[in-house]
PAPA-985554 format. One record per residue (C-alpha): residue in one letter; x, y, z. Coordinates in steps of 0.2 Angstrom, whole numbers, padded with zeros to 4 digits, always signed. Layout:
BEGIN
AXYZ/...
END
This chain:
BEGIN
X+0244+0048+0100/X+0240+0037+0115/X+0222+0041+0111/X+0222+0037+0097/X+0231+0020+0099/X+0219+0016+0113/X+0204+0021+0100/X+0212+0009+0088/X+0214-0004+0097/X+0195-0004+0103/X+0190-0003+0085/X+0179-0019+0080/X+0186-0030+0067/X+0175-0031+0050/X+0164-0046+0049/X+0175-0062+0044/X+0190-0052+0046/X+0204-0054+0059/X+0206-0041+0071/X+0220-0028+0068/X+0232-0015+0078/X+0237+0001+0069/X+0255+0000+0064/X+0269+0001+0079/X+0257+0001+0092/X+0258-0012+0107/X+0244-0016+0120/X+0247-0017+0135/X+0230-0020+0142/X+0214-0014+0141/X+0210+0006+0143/X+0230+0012+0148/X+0245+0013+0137/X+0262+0006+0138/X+0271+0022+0144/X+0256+0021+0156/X+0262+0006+0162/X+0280+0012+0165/X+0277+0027+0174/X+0265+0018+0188/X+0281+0004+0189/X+0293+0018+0189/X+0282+0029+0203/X+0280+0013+0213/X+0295+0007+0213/X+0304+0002+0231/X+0319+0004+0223/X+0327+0022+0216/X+0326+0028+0198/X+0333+0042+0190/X+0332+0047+0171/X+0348+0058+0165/X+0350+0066+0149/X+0369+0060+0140/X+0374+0077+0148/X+0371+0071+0167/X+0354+0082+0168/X+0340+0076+0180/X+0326+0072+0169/X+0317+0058+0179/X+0317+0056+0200/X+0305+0043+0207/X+0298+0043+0225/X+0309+0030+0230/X+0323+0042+0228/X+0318+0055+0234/X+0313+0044+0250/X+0331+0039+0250/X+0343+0053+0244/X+0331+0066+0254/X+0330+0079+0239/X+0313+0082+0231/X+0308+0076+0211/X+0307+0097+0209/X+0324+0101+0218/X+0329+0087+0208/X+0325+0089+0189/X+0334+0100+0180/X+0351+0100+0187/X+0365+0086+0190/X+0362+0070+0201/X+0360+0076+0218/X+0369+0064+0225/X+0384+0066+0217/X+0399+0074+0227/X+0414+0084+0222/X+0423+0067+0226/X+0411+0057+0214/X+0413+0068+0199/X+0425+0058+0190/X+0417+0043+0196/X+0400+0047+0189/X+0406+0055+0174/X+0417+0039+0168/X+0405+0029+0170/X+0390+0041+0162/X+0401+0041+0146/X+0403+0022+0147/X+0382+0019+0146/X+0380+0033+0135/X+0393+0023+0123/X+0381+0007+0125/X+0389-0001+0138/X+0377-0005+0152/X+0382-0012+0169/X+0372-0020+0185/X+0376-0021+0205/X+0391-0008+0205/X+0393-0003+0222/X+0400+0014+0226/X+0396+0028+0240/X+0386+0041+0238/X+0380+0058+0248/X+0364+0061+0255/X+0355+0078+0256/X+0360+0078+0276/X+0376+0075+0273/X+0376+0058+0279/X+0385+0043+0267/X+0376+0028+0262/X+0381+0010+0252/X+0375+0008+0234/X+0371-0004+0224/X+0368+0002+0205/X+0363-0003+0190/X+0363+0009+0172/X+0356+0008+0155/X+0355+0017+0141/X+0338+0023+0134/X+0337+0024+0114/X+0326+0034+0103/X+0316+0027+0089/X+0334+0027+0077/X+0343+0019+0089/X+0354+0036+0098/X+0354+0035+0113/X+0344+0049+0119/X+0346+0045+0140/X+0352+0035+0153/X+0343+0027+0167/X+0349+0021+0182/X+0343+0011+0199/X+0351+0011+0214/X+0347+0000+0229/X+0351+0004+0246/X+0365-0009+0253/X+0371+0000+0268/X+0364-0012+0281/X+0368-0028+0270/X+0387-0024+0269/X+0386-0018+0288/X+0380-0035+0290/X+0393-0044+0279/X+0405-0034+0287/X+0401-0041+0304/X+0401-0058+0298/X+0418-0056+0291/X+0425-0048+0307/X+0417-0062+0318/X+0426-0075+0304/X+0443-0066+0310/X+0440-0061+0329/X+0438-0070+0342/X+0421-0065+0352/X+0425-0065+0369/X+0440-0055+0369/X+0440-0047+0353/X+0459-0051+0348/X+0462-0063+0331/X+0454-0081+0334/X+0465-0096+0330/X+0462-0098+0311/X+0467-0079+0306/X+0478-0077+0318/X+0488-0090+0308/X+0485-0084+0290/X+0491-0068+0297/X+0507-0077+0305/X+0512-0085+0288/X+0510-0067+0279/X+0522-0060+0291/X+0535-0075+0291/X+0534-0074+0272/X+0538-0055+0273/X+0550-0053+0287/X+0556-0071+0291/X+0572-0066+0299/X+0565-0054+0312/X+0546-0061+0316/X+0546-0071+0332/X+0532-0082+0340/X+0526-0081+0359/X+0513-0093+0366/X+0507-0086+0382/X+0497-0095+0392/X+0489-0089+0411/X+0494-0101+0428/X+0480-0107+0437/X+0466-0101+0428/X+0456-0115+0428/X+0455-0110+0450/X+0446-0095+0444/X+0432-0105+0434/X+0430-0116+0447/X+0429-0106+0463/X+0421-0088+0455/X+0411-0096+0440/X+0414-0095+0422/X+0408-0078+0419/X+0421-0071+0431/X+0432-0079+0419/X+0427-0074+0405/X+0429-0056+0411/X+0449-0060+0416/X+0451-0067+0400/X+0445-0051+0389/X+0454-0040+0403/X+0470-0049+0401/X+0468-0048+0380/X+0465-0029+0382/X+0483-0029+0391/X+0492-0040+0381/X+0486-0032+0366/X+0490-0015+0373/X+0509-0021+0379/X+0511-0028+0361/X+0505-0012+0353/X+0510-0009+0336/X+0525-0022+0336/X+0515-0037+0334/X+0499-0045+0331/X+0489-0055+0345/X+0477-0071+0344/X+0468-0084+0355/X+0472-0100+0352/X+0459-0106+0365/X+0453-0106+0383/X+0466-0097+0392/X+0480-0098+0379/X+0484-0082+0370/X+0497-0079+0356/X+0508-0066+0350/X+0517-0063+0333/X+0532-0051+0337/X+0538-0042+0320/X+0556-0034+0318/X+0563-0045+0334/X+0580-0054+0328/X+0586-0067+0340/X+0599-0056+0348/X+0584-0048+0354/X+0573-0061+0357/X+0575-0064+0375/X+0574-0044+0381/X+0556-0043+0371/X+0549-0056+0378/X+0556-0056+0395/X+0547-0036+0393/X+0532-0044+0388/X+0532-0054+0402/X+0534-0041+0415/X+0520-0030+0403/X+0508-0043+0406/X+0509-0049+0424/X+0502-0036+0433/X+0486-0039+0442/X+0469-0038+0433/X+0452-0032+0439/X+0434-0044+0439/X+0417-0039+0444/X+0422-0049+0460/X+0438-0045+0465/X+0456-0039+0459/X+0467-0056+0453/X+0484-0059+0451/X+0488-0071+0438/X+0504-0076+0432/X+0508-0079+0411/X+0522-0090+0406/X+0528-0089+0389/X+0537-0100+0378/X+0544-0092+0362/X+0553-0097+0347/X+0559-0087+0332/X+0557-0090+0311/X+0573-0087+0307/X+0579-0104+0306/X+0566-0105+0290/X+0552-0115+0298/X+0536-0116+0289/X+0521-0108+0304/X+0516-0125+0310/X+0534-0130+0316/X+0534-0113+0324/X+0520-0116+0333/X+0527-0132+0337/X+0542-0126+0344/X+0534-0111+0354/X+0523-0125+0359/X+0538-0135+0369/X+0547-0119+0376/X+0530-0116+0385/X+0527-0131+0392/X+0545-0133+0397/X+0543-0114+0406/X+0530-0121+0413/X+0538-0136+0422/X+0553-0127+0426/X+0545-0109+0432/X+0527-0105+0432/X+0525-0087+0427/X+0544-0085+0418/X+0546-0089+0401/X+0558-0099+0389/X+0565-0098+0371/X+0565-0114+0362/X+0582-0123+0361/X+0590-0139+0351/X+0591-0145+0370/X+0571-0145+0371/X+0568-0153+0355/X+0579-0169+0360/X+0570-0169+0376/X+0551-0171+0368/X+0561-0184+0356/X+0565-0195+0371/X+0550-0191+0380/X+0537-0197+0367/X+0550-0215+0367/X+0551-0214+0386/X+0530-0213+0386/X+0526-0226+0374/X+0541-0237+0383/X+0533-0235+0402/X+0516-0244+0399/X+0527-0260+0399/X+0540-0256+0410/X+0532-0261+0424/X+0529-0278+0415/X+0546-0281+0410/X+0552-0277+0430/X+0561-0260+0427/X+0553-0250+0438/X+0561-0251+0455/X+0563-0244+0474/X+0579-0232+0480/X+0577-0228+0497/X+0581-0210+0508/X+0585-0213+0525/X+0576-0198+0536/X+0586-0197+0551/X+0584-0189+0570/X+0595-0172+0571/X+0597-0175+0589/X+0603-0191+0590/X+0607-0197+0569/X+0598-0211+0569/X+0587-0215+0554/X+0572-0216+0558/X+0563-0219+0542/X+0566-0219+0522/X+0557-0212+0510/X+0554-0224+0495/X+0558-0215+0477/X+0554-0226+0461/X+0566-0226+0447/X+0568-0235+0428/X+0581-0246+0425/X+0579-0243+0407/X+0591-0254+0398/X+0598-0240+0386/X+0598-0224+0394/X+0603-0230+0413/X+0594-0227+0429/X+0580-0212+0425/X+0576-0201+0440/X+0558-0199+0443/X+0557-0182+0435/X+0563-0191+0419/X+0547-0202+0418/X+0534-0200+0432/X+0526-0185+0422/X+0522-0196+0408/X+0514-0210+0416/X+0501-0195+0421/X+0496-0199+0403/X+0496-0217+0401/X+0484-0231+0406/X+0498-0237+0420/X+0496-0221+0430/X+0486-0230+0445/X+0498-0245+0443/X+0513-0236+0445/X+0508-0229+0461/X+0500-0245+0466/X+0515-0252+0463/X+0525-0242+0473/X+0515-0243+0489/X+0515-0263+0488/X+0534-0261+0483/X+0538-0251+0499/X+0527-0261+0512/X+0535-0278+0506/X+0554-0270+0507/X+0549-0264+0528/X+0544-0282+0530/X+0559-0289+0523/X+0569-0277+0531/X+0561-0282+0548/X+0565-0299+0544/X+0584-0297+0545/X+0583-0282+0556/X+0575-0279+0572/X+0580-0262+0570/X+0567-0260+0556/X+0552-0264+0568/X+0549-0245+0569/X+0557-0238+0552/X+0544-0226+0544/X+0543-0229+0525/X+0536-0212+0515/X+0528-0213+0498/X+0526-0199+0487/X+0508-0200+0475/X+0500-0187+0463/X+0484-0180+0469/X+0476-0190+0453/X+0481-0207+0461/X+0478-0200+0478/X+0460-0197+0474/X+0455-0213+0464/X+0443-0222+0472/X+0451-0238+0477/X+0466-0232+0485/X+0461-0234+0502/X+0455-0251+0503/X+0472-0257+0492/X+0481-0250+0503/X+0471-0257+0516/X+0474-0274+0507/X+0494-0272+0506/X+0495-0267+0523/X+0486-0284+0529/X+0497-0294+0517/X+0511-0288+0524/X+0508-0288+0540/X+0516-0268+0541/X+0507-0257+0555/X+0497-0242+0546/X+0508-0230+0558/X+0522-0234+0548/X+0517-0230+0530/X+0517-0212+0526/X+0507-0204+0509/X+0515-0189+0506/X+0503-0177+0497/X+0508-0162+0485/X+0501-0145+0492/X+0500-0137+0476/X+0492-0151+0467/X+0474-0142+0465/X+0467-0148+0481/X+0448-0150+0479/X+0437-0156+0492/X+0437-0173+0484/X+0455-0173+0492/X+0452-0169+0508/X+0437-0184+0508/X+0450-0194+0498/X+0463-0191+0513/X+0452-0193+0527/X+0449-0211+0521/X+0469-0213+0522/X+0468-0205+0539/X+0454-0219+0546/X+0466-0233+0542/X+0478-0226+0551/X+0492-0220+0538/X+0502-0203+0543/X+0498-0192+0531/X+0512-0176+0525/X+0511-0161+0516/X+0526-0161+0505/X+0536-0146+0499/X+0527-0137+0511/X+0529-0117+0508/X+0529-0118+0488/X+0511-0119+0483/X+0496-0103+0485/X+0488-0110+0498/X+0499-0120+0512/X+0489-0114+0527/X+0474-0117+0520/X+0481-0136+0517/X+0484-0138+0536/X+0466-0134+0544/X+0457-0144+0527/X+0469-0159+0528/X+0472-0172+0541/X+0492-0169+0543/X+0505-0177+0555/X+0518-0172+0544/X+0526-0159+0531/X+0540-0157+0524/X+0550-0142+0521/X+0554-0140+0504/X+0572-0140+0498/X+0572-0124+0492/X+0570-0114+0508/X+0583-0126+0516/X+0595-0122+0502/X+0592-0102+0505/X+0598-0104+0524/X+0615-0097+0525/X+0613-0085+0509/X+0595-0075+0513/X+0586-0071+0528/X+0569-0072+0520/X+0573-0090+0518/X+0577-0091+0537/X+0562-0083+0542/X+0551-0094+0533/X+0557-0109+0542/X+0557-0102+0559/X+0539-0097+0556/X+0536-0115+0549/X+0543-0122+0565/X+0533-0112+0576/X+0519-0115+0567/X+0520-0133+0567/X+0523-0136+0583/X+0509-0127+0588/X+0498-0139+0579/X+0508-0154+0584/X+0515-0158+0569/X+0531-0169+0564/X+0542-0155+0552/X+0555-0162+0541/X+0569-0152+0532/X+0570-0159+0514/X+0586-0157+0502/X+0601-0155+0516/X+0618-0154+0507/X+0630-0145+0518/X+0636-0144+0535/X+0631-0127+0537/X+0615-0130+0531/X+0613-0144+0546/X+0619-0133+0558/X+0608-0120+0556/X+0592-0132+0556/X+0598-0139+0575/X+0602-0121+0580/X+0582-0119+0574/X+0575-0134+0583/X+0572-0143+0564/X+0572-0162+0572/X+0571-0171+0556/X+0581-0170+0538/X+0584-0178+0524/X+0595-0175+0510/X+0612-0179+0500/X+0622-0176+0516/X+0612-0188+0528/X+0612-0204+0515/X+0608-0202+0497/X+0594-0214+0489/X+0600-0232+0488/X+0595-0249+0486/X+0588-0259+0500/X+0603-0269+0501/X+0612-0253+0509/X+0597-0247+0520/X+0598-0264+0527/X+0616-0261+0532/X+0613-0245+0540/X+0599-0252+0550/X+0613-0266+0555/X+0624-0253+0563/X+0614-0243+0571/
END
């Protein structure tokens, strides 16, 4: 028949005739037939096909799918698709009877067997294949290999969902997972921030990658201390989070306070063992927040856990939220409070053991604010960290003090000696200008640079841009203290960086005296230790006799506190100075 079509179609055409083709043939070029045509497409094809009859027999198997299915075209004709398993029987067999009804389909994808055994992804497309009255005599079907393309998709979606370093849910899933399961269990689905003290030390004195490898050990151990109660995410840097399910609030605080003591064991660096503290601030849904108010919530019970006690953790309270309230007015308030002549001095007189004398004062700074009374520092000071009047306030405070000795020397030659202490964050410690304003105030004034002390917080990050920043304070004379000495990682290592005269034990140790011989011991060793390097050692926080006693029973020359003279105007400072 082909021959004859192809003898046909060569066949010159009468003179003044047009050329002709034999009825139902169709040329497909010159020499080879249509079926010709098909068969080389079909034989080359990169992509599989397969011819079955409408009973599921092999009557067609290209190379391509021998190549990928691993059976020959002769172990293949004959007999059912190769590829089809006992568990694709049904699969194959609906959808067989679907083409052979006329109903086509394109890009199903399924899984199918090879001859190894082995499972691959499939994309498949089927036909059905009609005879010259329209029956449908076949069906052929294509299938594309698709096992590294949905391998690939699949990657991309896990690395939409998981955060890369750690491997925990990143920030976005994380919460599309938290609102499914405050949607579904509101009422015992709890919210814990957690949040690793001090990490940035760890960046900046082992590097980044050392960091890194903390932060996927400590993710490995919260997820494993979570385990199947709750889902874990990374909001960011060293900020983890944890969705706790079947919690009701009676049991709120035992999980996380577990949590807690599950996380804060010590973890394991390429360099090194660390031991880094998590607080936690945790807040629960039952109260019928939407995910953001949750987090919101969380959010302030972590930052006040954070304030209060580093590596501890607390459950958000009504309390907490008045307290952000009035912060967020306090901190827009501040920027002109200094302006408006709010800001003011109290003075705590620093007295001699031996003899009760006051020897000096230190100045605290308060805010008469005109609705909410006299703030103590710890109401306000925190915040100006984030204003523009930071450096002002402390400026402020240094000019305040130095003017009040000069007055106070003035009206009382008792004062010619007083020692006034000031108390400034490490950020306003280390701004450039600090020396040569105080240099400045203290030629205004006339005060003597021995009689100004800048009392320096040990725990405050101390960088070597401190100890150039101090030793420019130092040069001018000014005493320089340590203040809550013993509270902070690294108080030794304070002392030899440091230019000290002075430090000050911190009120908690005091307060320990008479109830805990660890507390004792510490401030013997601090006396010793002191004196060794020739160093002035005052007890902070003194409240009771007892308290007194035992510090001159130790040899402690110097004290402040509630018990030697509360904080007080200068008017009252100047009377003390008048009868002593």
């Amino acid at each position: 028949m082909t021959q004859r079509r192809a003898a046909a179609r060569r066949a010159p055409a009468a003179p003044g005739e047009e050329p002709t083709e034999p009825e139902g043939a169709r040329p497909a070029g010159d020499g080879w037939s249509e079926g010709e045509l098909l068969r080389a497409v079909v034989a080359a094809s990169p992509l599989a096909v397969y011819v079955v009859d409408p009973a599921g027999t092999v009557e067609l198997w290209n190379p391509a799918a021998a190549q990928l299915f691993g059976w020959s075209e002769a172990e293949a004709l004959g007999g059912p698709l190769p590829f089809v398993g006992p568990d694709d029987v049904a699969q194959f067999d609906e959808l067989r009877g679907r083409v052979v009804a006329g109903g086509p389909f394109s890009r199903l994808e399924a899984t199918r067997r090879r001859r190894d055994g082995s499972r691959i992804e499939l994309s498949i497309s089927a036909a059905p294949l009609r005879d010259e009255h329209g029956a449908v005599r076949a069906v052929v079907g294509i299938a594309e290999d698709v096992t590294e393309r949905r391998a690939i998709e699949a990657e991309m979606r896990r690395q939409a969902r998981v955060d890369s370093l750690t491997g925990v849910h990143n920030r976005g899933h994380f919460l599309e997972l938290l609102t499914e399961e405050v949607a579904a269990a509101e009422a015992t689905t709890a919210l814990a921030l957690v949040d690793l003290d001090d990490f940035k030390d760890v960046n900046d004195t082992f590097g980044h990658h050392v960091g890194d490898e903390l932060l996927a050990a400590f993710a490995t151990r919260l997820v494993s201390s979570t385990g199947s109660r709750g889902v874990v995410g990374r909001l960011g840097g060293d900020e983890f989070v944890v969705a706790l399910r079947d919690v009701g609030q009676a049991r709120l605080a035992a999980a996380i306070g577990a949590l807690v003591d599950a996380v804060g064991e010590s973890l394991d660096a390429s360099v090194g063992t660390f031991a880094l503290r998590a607080t936690v601030g945790a807040a629960h849904a039952a109260d019928g927040v939407d995910v953001g108010e949750l987090l919101r919530r969380a959010g302030l019970a972590l930052l006040e856990a954070k304030r209060s006690s580093p590596g501890s953790f607390r459950l958000f309270d009504s309390e907490m939220e008045r307290v952000a309230v009035e912060s967020k007015i306090l901190e827009s308030e501040l920027a002109g409070a200094l302006d408006r002549g709010e800001i003011v001095l109290y003075y705590e007189p620093i007295v001699e053991l031996a003899t009760g004398a006051m020897l000096g004062v230190e100045a605290i700074v308060r805010w008469e604010h005109p609705e909410l009374g006299l703030l103590e520092p710890s109401r306000f000071v925190p915040l100006a960290q984030s204003t523009a009047r930071a450096v002002d306030l402390g400026a402020y405070v240094v000019r305040a003090a130095c003017a009040q000795l000069q007055q106070w020397e003035r009206v009382q030659p008792a004062a010619r000696t007083l020692l006034c202490s000031v108390n400034l964050p490490a950020h306003q410690i280390r701004h450039p200008a600090l020396a040569t304003e105080i240099a400045s105030v203290l030629q205004e004034t006339g005060v003597a640079p021995s009689r100004l002390q800048v009392e320096f917080t040990e725990d405050a990050n101390a960088t070597d841009e401190d100890v150039l920043a101090l030793t420019r304070l130092g040069r001018l004379g000014v005493r320089l203290a340590i203040d809550s000495f013993g509270t902070g990682y690294s108080s030794l290592a304070a002392l030899r960086r440091f230019p000290f005269s002075a430090l000050k034990i911190d009120r908690s140790f005091v307060a320990g005296l008479a109830h805990g011989f660890e507390d004792r011991a510490i401030v013997v060793a601090t006396l010793t230790m002191s004196t060794s390097l020739g160093l002035t050692v005052i007890a902070d926080g003194v409240e009771t006799d007892e308290q007194l006693a035992t510090l001159r029973e130790l040899g402690c020359a110097h004290a402040q506190g509630p018990l030697l003279g509360r904080p007080s105007l200068p008017g009252v400072i100047a009377e003390r100075l008048a009868t002593s």
